[in-house]
C-alpha positions in Angstrom: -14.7 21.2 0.0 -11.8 21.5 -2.5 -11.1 18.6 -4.1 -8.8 18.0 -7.2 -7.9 14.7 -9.4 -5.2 12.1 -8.4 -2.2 12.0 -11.0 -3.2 11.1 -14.6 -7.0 11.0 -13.9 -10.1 12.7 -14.5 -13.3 12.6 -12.4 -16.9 13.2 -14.3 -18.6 16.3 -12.4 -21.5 14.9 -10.4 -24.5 16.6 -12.5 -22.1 17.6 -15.5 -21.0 14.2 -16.8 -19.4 16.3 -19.6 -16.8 18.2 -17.4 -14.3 16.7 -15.2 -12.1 17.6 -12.3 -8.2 17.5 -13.6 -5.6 17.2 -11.8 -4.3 20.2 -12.4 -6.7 22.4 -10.7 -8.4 21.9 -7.7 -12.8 22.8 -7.6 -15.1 23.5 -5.5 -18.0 20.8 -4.4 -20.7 20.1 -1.9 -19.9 16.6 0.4 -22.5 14.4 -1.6 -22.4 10.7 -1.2 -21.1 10.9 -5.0 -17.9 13.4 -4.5 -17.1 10.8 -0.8 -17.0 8.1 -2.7 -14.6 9.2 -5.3 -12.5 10.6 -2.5 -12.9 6.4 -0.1 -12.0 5.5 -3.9 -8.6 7.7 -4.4 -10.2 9.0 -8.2 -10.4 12.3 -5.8 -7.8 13.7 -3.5 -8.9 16.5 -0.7 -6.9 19.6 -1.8 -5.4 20.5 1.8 -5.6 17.0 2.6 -2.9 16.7 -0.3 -0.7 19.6 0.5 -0.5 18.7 4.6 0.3 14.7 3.5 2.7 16.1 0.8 4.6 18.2 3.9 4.2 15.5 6.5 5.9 12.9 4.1 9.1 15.5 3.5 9.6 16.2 7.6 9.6 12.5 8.3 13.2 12.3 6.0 16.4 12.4 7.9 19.3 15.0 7.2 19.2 16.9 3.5 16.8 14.2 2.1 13.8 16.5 2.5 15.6 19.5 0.4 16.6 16.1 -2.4 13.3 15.1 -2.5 11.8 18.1 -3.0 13.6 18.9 -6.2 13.2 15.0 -7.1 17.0 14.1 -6.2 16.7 10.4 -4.9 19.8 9.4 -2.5 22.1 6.1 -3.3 24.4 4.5 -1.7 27.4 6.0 -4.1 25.7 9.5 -3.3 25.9 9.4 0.2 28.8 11.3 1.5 32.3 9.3 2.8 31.6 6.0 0.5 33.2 4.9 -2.5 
């Protein structure tokens, strides 16, 4: 399975205490009962997991909000179109 860090974290390798998994780049891993637990914990995140929740949270916005959220544009009241 792919796995790669949450944001701002880095997760020992299970027999290589001296490497971690970033997260900036996703690895490759067996399913131990180590690599699951970091994963029930949130330390790891399942790479496609990841993307397909990523997706799933920008097609649940209404109108253009998906397009401004992608590119990090968050809506306000004075942004919205027809109010003062």
């Amino acid at each position: 399975m792919n796995v790669i860090a949450a944001p701002g974290l880095q997760v020992p390798m299970e027999d290589q205490p001296r490497r971690y998994i970033s997260d900036s780049e996703s690895v490759t891993v067996e399913p131990t009962a180590y690599y699951l637990r970091q994963l029930a914990d949130g330390d790891l995140l399942e790479e496609d997991q990841a993307d397909s929740q990523d997706l799933a949270a920008l097609d649940h916005l209404p109108d253009d909000s998906a397009e401004l959220a992608a590119v990090g544009v968050k809506k306000t009241a004075s942004s919205k179109k027809g109010t003062a």
